[in-house]
BATOR-551783 format. One line per 8 residues: their letters; for each residue x, y, z of N, C-alpha, C, CB. Coordinates in steps of 0.1 Angstrom, whole numbers, plus 5000, padded with zeros to 4 digits. Glycine has a CB too. Example, Ala and Ser with C-alpha at 12.3 -4.5 7.8 and 13.67 -1.06 7.14 Angstrom:
residues 2
as = 5132,4943,5078,5123,4955,5078,5132,4967,5078,5113,4955,5090  5128,4978,5071,5137,4989,5071,5129,5000,5079,5141,4994,5057
end
This chain:
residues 106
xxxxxxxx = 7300,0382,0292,7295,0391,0281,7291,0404,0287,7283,0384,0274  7293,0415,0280,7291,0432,0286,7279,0432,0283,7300,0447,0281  7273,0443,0290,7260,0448,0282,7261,0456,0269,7252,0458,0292  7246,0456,0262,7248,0462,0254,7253,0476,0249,7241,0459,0253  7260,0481,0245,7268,0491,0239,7257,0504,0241,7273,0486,0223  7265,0514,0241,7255,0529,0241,7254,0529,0226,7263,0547,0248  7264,0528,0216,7257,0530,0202,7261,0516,0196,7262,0545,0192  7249,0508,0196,7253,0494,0194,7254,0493,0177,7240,0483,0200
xxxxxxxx = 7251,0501,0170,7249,0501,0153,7263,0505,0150,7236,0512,0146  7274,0509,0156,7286,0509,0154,7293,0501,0159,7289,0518,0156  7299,0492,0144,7308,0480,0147,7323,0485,0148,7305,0469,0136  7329,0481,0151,7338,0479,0152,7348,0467,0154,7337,0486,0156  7360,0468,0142,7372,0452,0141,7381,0460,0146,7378,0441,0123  7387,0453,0154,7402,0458,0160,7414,0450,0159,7402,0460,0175  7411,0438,0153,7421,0434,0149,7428,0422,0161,7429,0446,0146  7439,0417,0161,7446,0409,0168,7449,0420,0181,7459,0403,0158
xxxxxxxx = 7444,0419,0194,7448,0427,0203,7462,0422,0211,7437,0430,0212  7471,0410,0211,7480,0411,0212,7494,0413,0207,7478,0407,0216  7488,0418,0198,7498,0420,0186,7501,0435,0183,7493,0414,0173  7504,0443,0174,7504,0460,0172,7489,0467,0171,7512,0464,0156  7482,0456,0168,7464,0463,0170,7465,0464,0183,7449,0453,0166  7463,0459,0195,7465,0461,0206,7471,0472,0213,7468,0454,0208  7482,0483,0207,7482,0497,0209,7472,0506,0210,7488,0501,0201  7471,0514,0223,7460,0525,0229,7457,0535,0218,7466,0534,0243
xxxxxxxx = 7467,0538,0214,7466,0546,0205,7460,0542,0193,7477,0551,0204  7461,0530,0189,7458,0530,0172,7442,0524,0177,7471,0518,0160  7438,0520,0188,7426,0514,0196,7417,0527,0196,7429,0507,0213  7425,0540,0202,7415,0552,0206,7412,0561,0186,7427,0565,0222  7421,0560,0177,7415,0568,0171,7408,0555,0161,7425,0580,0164  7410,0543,0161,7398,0535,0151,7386,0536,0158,7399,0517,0148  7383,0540,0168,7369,0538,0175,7363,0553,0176,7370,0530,0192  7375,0567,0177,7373,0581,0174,7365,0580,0161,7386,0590,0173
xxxxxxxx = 7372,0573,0152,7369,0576,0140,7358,0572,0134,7377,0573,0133  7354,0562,0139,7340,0549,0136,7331,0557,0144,7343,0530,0143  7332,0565,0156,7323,0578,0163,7317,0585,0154,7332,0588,0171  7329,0590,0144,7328,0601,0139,7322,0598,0127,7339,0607,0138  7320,0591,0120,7318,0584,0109,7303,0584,0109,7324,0572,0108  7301,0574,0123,7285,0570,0127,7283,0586,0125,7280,0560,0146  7289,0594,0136,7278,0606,0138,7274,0616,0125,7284,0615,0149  7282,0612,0113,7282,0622,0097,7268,0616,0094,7297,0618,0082
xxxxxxxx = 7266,0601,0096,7252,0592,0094,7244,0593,0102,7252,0578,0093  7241,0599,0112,7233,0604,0121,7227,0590,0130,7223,0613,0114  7237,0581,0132,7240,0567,0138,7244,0569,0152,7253,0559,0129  7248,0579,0156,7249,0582,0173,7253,0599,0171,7263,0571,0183  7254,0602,0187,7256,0617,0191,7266,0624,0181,7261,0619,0208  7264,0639,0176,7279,0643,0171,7289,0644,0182,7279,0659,0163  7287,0644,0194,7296,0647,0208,7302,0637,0214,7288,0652,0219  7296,0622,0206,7296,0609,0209,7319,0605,0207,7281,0598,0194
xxxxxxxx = 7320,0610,0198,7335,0604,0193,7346,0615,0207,7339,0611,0171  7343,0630,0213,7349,0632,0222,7350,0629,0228,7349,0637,0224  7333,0623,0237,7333,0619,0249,7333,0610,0251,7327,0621,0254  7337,0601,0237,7343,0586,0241,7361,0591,0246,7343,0573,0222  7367,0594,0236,7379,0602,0242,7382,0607,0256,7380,0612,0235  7378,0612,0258,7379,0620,0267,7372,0606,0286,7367,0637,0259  7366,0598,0283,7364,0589,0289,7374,0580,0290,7354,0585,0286  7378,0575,0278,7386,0568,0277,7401,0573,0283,7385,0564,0264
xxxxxxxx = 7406,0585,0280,7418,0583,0281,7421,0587,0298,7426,0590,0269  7411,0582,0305,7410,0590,0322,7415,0575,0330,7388,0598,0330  7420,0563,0323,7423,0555,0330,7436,0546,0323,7411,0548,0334  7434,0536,0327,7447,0527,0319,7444,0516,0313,7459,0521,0327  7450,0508,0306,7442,0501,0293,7434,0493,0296,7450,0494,0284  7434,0488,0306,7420,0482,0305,7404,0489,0308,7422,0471,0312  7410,0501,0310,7400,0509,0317,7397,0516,0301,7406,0520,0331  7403,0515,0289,7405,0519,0274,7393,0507,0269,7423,0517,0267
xxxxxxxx = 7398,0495,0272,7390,0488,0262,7376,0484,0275,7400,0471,0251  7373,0489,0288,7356,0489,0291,7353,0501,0284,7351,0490,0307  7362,0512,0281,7352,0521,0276,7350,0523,0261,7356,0533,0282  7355,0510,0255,7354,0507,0240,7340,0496,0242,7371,0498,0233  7342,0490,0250,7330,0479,0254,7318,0488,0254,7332,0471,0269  7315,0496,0261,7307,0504,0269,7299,0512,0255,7318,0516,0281  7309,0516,0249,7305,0529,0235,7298,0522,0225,7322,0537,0226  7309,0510,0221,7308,0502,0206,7304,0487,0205,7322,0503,0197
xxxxxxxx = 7301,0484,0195,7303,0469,0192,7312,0466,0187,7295,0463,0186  7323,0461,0196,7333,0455,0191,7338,0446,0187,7338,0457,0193  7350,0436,0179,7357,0425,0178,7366,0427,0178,7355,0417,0171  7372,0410,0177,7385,0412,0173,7385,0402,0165,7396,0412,0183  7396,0400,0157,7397,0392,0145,7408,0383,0154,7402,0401,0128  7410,0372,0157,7422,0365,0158,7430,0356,0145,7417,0356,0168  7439,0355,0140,7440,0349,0131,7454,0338,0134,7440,0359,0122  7446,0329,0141,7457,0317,0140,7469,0312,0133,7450,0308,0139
xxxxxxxx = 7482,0309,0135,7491,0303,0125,7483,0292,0110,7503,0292,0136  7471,0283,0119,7469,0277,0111,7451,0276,0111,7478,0266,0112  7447,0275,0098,7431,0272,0102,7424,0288,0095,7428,0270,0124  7409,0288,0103,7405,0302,0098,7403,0312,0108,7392,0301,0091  7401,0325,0106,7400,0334,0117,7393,0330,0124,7397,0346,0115  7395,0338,0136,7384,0334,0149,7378,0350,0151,7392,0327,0167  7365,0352,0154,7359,0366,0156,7354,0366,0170,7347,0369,0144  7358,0372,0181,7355,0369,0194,7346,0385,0197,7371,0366,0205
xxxxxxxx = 7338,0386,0206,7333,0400,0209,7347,0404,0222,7313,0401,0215  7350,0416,0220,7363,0423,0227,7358,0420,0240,7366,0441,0225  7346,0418,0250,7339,0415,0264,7347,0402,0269,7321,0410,0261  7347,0393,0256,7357,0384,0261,7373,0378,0257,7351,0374,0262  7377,0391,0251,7387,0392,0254,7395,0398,0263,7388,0394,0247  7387,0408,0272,7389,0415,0282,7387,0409,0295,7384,0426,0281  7383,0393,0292,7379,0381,0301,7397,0378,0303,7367,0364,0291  7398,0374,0292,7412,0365,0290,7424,0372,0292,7413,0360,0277
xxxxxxxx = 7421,0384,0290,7436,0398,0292,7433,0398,0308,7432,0420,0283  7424,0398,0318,7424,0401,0332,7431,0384,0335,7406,0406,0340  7427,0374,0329,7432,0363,0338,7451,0359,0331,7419,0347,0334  7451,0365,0318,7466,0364,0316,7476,0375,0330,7469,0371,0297  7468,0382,0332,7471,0393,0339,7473,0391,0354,7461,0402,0338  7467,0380,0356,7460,0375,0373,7476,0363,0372,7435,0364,0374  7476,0354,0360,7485,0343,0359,7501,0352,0357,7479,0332,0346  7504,0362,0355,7520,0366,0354,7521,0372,0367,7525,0378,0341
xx = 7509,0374,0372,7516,0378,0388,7519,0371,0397,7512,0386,0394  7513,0359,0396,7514,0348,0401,7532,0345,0402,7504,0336,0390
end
């Protein structure tokens, strides 16, 4: 589990990350935007949605979603073939993306 988030009152769902949610791109502007949103509500910094950007995009994806960890409270929604969603915090999904990661190079 990560530590607590710099602006923990901004949630954030991301959806199924191995699937098309899991694109950097559509990852960096739902969490720009949820920045930007909080900061119109005076819920974190107005400078908060750049310099998430601008952090984020200085490494490679997984260096994307610590700095989604780092910013927000995130999830993900998993949604099984069968049964009901599963709602994981993204901390440990970025558990399970390093060891899928560790096992294909194997």
């Amino acid at each position: 589990m990560s530590e607590t988030p710099k602006y923990p009152g901004v949630v954030v769902g991301l959806g199924d990350l191995w699937g098309e949610a899991g694109n950097a791109y559509l990852i960096l502007g739902r969490i720009k935007e949820a920045l930007t949103v909080a900061a119109q509500g005076g819920d974190c910094d107005h400078g908060a949605a750049d310099a998430f950007f601008a952090e984020a995009t200085t490494g490679d994806y997984d260096h994307l979603l610590a700095t989604v960890d780092a910013y927000v409270d995130a999830f993900l929604v998993l949604t099984p073939s069968i049964g009901y969603p599963s709602i994981i915090p993204l901390s440990d999904f970025r558990e399970q993306y390093a060891n899928r990661q560790k096992e294909d190079s194997q």
